[in-house]
BALOBA-1460 file (C-alpha; in Angstrom, 3 decimals):
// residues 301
<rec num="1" residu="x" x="4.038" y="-10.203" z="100.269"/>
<rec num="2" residu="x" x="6.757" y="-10.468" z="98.067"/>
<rec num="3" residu="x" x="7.708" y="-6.810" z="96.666"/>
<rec num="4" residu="x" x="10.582" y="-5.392" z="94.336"/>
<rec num="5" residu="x" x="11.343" y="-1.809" z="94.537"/>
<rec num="6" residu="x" x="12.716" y="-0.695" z="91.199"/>
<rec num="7" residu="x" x="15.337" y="2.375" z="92.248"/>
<rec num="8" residu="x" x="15.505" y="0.799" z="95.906"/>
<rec num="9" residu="x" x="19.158" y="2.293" z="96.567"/>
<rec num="10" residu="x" x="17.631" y="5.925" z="95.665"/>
<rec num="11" residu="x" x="16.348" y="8.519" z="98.168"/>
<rec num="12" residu="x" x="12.879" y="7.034" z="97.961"/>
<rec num="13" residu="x" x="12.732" y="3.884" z="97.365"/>
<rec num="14" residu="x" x="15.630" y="3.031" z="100.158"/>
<rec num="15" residu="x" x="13.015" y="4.935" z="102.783"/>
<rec num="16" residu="x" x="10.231" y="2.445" z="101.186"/>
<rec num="17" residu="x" x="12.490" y="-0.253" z="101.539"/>
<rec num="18" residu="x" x="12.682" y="0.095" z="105.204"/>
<rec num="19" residu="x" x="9.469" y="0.859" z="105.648"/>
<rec num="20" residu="x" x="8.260" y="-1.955" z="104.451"/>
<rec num="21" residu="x" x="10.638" y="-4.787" z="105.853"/>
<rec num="22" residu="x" x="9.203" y="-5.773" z="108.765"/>
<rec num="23" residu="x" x="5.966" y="-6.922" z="107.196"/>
<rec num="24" residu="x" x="7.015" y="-8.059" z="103.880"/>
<rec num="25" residu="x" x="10.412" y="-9.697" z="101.836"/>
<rec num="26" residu="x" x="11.909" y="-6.796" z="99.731"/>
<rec num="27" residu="x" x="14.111" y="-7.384" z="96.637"/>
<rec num="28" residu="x" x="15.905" y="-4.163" z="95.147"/>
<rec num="29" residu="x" x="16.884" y="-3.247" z="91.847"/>
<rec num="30" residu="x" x="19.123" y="-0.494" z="91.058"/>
<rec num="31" residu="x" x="21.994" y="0.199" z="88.870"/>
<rec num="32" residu="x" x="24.130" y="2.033" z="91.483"/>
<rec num="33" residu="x" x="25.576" y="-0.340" z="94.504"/>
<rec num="34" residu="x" x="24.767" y="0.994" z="98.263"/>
<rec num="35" residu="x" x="26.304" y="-0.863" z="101.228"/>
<rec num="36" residu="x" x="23.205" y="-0.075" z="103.463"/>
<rec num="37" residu="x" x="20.922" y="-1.710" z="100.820"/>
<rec num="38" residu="x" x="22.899" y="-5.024" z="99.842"/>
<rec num="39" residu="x" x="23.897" y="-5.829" z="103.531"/>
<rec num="40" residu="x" x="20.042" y="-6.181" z="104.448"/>
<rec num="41" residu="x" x="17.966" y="-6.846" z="100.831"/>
<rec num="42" residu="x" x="18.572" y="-8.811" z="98.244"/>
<rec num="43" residu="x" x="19.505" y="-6.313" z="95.687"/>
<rec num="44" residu="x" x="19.592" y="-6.776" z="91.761"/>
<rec num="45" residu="x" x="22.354" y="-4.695" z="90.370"/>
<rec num="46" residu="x" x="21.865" y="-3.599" z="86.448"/>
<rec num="47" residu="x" x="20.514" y="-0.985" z="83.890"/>
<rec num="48" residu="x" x="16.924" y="-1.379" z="83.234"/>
<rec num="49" residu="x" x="17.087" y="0.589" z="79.995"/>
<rec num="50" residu="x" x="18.833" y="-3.292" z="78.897"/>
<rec num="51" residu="x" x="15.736" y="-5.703" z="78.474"/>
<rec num="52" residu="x" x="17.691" y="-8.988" z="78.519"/>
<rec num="53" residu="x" x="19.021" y="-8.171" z="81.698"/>
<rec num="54" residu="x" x="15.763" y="-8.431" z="83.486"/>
<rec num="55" residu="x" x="15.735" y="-12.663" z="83.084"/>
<rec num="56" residu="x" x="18.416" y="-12.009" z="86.302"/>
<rec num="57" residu="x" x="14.776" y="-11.453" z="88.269"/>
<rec num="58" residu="x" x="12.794" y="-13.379" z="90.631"/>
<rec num="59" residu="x" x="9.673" y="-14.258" z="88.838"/>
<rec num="60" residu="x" x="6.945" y="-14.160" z="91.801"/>
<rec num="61" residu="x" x="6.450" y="-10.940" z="93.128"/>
<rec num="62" residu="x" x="3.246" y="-10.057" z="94.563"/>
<rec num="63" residu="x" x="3.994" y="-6.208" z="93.915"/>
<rec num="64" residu="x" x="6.554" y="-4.573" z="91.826"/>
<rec num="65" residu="x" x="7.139" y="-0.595" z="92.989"/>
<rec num="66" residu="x" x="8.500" y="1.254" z="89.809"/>
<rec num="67" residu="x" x="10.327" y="3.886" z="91.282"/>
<rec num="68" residu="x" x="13.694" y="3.730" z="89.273"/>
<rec num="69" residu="x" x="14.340" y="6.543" z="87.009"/>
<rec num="70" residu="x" x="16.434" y="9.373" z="85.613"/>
<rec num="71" residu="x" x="14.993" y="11.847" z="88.403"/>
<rec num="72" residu="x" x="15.902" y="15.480" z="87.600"/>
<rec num="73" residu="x" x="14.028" y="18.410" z="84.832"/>
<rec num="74" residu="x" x="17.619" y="19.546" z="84.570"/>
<rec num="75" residu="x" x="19.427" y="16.064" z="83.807"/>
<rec num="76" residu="x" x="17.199" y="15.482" z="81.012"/>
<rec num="77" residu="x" x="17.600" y="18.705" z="79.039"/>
<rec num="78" residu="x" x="21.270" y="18.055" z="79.108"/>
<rec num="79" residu="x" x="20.955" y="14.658" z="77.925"/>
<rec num="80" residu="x" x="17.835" y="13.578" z="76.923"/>
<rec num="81" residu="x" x="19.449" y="10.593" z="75.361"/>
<rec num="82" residu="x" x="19.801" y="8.848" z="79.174"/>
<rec num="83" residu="x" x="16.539" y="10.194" z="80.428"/>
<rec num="84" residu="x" x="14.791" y="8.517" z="77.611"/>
<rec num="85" residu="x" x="16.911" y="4.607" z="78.312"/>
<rec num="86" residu="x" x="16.161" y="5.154" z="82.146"/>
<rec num="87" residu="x" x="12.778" y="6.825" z="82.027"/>
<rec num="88" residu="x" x="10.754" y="5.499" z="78.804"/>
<rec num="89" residu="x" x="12.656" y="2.431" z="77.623"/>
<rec num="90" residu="x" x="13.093" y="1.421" z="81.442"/>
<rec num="91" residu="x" x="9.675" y="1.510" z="82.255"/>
<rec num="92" residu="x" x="8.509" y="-0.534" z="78.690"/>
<rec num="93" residu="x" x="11.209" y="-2.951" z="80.117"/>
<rec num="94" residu="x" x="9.293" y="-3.108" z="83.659"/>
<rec num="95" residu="x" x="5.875" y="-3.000" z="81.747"/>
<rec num="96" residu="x" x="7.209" y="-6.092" z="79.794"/>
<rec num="97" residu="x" x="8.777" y="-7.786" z="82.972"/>
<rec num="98" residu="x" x="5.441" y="-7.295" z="84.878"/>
<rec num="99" residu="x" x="3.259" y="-8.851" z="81.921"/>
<rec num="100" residu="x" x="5.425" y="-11.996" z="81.905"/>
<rec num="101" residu="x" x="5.283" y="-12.715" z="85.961"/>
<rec num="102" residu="x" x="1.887" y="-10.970" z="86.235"/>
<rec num="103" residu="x" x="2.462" y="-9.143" z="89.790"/>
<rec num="104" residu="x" x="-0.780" y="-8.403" z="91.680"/>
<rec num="105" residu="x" x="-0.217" y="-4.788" z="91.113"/>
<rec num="106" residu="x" x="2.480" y="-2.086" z="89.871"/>
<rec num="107" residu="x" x="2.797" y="0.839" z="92.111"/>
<rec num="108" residu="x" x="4.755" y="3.732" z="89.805"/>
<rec num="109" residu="x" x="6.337" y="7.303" z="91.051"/>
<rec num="110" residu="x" x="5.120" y="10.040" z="88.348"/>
<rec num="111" residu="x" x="5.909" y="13.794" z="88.445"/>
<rec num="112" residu="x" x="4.608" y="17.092" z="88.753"/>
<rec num="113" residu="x" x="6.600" y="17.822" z="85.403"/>
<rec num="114" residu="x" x="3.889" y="16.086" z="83.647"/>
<rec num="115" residu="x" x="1.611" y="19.543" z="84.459"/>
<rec num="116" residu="x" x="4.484" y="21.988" z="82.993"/>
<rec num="117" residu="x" x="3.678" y="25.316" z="84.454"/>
<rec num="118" residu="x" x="0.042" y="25.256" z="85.698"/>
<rec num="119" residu="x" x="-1.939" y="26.506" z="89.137"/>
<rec num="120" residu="x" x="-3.813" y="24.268" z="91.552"/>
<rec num="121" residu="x" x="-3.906" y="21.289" z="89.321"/>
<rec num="122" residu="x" x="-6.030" y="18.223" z="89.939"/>
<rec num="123" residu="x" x="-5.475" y="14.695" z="88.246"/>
<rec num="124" residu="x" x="-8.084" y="16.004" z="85.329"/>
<rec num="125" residu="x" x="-5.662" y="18.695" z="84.477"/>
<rec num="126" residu="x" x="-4.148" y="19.080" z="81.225"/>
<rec num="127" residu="x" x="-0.897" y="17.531" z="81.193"/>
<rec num="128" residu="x" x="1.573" y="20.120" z="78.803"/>
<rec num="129" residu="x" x="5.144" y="18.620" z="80.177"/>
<rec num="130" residu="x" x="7.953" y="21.622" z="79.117"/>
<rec num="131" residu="x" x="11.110" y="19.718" z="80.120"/>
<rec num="132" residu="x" x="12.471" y="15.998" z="78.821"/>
<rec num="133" residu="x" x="11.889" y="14.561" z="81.728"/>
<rec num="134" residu="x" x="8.390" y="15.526" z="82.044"/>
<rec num="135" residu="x" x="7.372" y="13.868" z="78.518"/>
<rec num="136" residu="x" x="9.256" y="10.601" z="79.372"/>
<rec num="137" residu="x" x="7.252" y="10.640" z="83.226"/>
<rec num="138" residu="x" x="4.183" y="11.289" z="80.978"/>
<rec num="139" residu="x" x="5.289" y="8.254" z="78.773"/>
<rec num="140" residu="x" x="5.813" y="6.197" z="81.326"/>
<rec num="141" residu="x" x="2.317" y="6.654" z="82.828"/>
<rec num="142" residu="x" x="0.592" y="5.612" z="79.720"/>
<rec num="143" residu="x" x="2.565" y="2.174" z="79.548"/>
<rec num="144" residu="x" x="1.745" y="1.265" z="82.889"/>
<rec num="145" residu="x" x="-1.842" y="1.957" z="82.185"/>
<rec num="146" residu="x" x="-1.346" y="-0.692" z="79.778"/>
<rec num="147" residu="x" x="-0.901" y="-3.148" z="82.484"/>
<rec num="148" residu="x" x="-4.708" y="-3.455" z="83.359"/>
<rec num="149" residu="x" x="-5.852" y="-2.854" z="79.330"/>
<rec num="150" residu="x" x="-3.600" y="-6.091" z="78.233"/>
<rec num="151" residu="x" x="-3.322" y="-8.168" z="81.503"/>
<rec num="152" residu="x" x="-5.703" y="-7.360" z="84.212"/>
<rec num="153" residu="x" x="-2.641" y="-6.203" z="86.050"/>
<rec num="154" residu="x" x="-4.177" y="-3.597" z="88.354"/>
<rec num="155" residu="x" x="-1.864" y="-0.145" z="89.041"/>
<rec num="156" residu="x" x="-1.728" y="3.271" z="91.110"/>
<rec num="157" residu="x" x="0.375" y="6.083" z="89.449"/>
<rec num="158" residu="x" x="2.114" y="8.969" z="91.995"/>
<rec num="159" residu="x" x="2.209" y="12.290" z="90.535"/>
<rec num="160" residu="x" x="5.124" y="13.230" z="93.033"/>
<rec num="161" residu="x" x="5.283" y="16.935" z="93.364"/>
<rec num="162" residu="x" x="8.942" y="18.229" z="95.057"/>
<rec num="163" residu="x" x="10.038" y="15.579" z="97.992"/>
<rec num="164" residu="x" x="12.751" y="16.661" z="100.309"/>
<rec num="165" residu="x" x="13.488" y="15.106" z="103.624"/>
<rec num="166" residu="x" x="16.219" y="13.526" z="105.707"/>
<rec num="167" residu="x" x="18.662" y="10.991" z="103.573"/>
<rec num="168" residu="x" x="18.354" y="13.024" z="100.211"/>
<rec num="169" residu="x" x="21.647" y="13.724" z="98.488"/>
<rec num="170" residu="x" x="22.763" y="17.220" z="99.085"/>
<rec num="171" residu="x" x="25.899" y="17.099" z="97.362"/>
<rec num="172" residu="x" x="24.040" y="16.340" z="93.872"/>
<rec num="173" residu="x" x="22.741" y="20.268" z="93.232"/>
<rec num="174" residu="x" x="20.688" y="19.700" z="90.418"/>
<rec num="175" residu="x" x="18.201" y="17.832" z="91.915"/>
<rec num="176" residu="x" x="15.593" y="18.438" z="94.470"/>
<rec num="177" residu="x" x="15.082" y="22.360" z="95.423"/>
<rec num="178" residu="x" x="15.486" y="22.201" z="99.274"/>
<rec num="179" residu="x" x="18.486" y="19.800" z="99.288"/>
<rec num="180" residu="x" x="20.229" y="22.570" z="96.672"/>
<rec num="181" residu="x" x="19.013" y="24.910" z="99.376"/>
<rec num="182" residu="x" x="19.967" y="23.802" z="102.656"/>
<rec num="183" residu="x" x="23.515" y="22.699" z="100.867"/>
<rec num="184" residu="x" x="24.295" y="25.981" z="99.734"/>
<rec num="185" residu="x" x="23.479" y="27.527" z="103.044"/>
<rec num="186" residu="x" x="25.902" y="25.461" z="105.240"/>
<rec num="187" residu="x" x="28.597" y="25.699" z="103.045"/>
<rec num="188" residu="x" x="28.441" y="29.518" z="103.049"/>
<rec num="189" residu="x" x="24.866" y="31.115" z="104.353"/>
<rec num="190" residu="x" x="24.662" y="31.925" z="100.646"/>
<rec num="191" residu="x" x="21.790" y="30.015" z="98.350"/>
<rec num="192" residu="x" x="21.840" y="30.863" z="94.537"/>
<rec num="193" residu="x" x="18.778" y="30.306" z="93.122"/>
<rec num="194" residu="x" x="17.868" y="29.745" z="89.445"/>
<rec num="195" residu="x" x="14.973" y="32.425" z="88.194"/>
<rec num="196" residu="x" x="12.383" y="34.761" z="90.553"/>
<rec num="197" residu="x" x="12.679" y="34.340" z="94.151"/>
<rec num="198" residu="x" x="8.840" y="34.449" z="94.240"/>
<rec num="199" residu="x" x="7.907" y="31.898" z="91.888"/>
<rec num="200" residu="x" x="5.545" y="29.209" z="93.612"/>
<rec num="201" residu="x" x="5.632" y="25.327" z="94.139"/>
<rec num="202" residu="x" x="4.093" y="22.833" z="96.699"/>
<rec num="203" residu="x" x="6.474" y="20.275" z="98.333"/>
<rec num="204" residu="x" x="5.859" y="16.848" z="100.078"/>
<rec num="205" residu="x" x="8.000" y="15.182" z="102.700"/>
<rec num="206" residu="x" x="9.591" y="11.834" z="101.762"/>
<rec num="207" residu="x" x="7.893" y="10.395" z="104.829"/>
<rec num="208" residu="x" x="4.157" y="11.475" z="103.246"/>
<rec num="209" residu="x" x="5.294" y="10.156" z="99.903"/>
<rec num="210" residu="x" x="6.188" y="6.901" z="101.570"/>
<rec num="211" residu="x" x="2.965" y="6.699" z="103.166"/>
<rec num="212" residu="x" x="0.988" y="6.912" z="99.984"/>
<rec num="213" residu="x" x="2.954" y="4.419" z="98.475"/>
<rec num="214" residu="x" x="2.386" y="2.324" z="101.440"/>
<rec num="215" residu="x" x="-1.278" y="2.200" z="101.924"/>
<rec num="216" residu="x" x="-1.425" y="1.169" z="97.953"/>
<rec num="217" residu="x" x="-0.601" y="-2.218" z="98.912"/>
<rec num="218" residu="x" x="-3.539" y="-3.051" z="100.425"/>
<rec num="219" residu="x" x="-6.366" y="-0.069" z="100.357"/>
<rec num="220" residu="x" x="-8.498" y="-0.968" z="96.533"/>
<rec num="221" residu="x" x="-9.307" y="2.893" z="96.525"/>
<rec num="222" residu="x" x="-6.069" y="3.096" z="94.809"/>
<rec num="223" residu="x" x="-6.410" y="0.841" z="92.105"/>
<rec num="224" residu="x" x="-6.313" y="1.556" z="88.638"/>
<rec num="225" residu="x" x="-5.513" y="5.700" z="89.465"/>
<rec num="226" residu="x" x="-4.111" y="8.671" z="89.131"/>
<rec num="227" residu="x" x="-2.937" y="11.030" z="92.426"/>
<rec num="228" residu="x" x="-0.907" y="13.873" z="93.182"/>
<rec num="229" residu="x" x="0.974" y="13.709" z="96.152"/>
<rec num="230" residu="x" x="1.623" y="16.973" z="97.837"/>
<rec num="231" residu="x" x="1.270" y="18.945" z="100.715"/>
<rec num="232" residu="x" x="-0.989" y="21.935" z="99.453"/>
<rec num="233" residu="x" x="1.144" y="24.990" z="101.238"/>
<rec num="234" residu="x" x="2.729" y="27.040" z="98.886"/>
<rec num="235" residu="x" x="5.967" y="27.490" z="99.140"/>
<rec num="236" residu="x" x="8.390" y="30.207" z="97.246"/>
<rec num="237" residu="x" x="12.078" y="30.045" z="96.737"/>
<rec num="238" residu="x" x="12.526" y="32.653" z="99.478"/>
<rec num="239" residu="x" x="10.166" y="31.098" z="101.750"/>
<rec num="240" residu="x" x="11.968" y="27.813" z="101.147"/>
<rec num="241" residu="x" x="14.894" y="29.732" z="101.918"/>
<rec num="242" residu="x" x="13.954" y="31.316" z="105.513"/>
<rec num="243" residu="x" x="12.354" y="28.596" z="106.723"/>
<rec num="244" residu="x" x="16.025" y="26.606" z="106.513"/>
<rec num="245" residu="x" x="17.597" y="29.978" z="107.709"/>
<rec num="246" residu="x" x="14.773" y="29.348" z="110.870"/>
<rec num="247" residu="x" x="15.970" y="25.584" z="111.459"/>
<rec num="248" residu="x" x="19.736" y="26.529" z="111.306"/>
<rec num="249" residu="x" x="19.034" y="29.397" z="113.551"/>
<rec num="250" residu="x" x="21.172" y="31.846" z="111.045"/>
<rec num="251" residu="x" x="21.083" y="34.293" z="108.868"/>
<rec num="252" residu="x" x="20.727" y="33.163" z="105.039"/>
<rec num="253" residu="x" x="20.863" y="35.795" z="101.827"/>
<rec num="254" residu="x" x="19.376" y="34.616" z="98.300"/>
<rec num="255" residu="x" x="21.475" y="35.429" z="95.197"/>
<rec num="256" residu="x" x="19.108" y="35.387" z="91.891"/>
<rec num="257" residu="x" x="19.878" y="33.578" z="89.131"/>
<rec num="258" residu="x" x="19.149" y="33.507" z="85.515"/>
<rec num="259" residu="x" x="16.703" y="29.983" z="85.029"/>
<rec num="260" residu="x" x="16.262" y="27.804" z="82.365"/>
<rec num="261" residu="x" x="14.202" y="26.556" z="79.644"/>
<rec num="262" residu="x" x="12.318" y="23.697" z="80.764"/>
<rec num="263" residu="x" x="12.594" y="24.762" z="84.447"/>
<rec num="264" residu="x" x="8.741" y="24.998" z="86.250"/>
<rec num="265" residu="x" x="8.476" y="28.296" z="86.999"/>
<rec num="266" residu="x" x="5.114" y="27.364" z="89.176"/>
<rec num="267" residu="x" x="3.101" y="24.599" z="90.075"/>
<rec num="268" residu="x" x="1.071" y="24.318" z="93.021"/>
<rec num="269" residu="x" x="-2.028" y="21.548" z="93.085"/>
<rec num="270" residu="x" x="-4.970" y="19.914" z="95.097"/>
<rec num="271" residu="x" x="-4.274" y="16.687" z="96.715"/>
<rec num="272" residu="x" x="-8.259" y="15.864" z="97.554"/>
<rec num="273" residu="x" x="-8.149" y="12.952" z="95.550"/>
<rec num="274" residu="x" x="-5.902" y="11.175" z="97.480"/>
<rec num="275" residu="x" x="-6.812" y="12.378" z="101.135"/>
<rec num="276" residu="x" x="-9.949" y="10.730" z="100.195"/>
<rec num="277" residu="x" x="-8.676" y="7.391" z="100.098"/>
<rec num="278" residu="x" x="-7.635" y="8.641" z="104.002"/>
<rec num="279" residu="x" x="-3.671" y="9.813" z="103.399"/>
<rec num="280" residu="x" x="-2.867" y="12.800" z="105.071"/>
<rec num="281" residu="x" x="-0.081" y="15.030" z="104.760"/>
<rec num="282" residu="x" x="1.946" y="14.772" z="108.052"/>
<rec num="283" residu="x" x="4.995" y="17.609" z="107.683"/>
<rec num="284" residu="x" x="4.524" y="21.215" z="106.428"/>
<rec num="285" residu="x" x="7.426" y="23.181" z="105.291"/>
<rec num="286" residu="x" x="8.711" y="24.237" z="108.711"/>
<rec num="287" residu="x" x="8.394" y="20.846" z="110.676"/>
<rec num="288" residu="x" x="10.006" y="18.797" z="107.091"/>
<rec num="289" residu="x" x="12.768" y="20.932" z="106.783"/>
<rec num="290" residu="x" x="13.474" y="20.560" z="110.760"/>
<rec num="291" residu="x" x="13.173" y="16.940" z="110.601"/>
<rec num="292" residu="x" x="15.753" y="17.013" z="107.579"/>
<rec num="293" residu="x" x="18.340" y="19.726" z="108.763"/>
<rec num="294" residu="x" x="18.619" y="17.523" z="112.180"/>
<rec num="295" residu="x" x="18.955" y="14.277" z="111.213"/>
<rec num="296" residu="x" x="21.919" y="16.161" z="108.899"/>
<rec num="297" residu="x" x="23.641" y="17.434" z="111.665"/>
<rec num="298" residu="x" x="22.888" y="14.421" z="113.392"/>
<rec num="299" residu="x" x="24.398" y="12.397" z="110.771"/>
<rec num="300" residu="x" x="27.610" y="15.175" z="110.984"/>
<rec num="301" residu="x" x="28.307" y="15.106" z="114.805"/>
């Protein structure tokens, strides 16, 4: 098949990407260059949030996966403005893309924020976002919907809870709780965190998210849904914290911090739905965090 990966130079959608190659052609679309990406796809280079810009296209893809986006709860309380061009007025661009090429199906990467601060939610949950970013992931899920109302264009949406693996960018410490984590602790065996060190949150490994994303392209249990993707161990800021202290074989102190408004404070959530289209969670906390620490130092030596 023929498949563009909105945000394919990202943490995500670059795993995807090369996932994926082997068995189908891959196009990209990003607004940041990456050397890695443009040697081996062919990569579109521009902001989505500008509609005209999206004539630059291919107009037969099979698939498009929507996994661009401003990706941070933090980000988007600072400047809402941006979240809103790359989240909302991004995705209305894709939506409108997609109903002009009509793509077999649209694959897009939700949130957890969508839940705000809520315990073991399931896909029938009431969604009460509390951060920016949260209402435009919430947005964006309604215009895909739109897809199968006004075309017939069929669609699975992936509430993402927090994904963490090998690859993500731990120099960028607003984003992505065990990257901030595992950066703080080798730079100093120090790791600030913002609010309780016992508030609670599930995770997912960027390999299980990949996985999900996968098997959409071809398994019709997935059509036309809604799943949270998420390994169901929960996970604290301090347990977070020793289990990288474990990998690194070292001793690690926490530092509490003040948090923030809009910051989840907990969210932990049943994944049944979608290990019953037969995805299973692969990594738990301890064996994801290994996997990520050594391909760092890998990477390093």
């Amino acid at each position: 098949m023929k498949i563009l990966i909105t945000g394919g130079t990202g943490f995500i959608g670059k795993k995807l990407a090369h996932l994926l190659k082997d068995r189908h052609e891959i196009h990209i679309l990003d607004k940041k260059p990456d050397t890695d990406i443009t040697h081996t796809f062919k990569t579109f280079l521009f902001d989505m949030s500008q509609k005209h810009l999206f004539d630059e296209l291919d107009t037969d893809y099979d698939i498009v996966f929507h996994i661009a986006a401003q990706s941070g709860g933090y980000y988007s309380l600072v400047n809402p403005q941006d979240d809103c061009d790359w989240n909302c007025k991004a995705t209305v661009n894709v939506v409108d893309f997609c109903l002009s090429i009509k793509p077999k199906k649209v694959i897009f990467t939700s949130s957890m924020a969508v839940y705000g601060n809520a315990s073991n939610v399931t896909e029938n949950s009431e969604t009460k976002p509390i951060s920016f970013y949260g209402v435009s992931k919430l947005a964006s899920e309604n215009y895909i919907k739109l897809l199968k109302e006004h075309a017939g264009i069929n669609y699975s949406i992936y509430r993402l809870f927090a994904t963490y693996g090998s690859d993500q960018d731990i120099n960028n410490l607003h984003q992505g709780i065990v990257s901030i984590y595992l950066s703080y602790a080798l730079k100093n065996k120090q790791v600030p965190i913002t609010g309780k060190k016992d508030r609670v949150r599930c995770l997912v490994h960027v390999n299980d998210v990949c996985s999900a994303l996968e098997q959409s392209l071809t398994n019709p249990q997935t059509d036309n849904s809604t799943f949270n993707v998420l390994n169901e161990e929960v996970c604290t800021p301090e347990s977070i914290v020793n289990t990288i202290a474990d990998a690194m074989g070292e001793k690690v102190s926490i530092i509490e911090k003040d948090g923030y408004k809009g910051d989840q404070t907990f969210i932990t959530g049943n994944n049944s739905k979608l290990k019953s289209t037969g995805w299973i969670p692969s990594l738990n906390l301890a064996e994801g965090v290994s996997e990520f620490y050594k391909k760092l130092k890998g990477n390093n030596e």
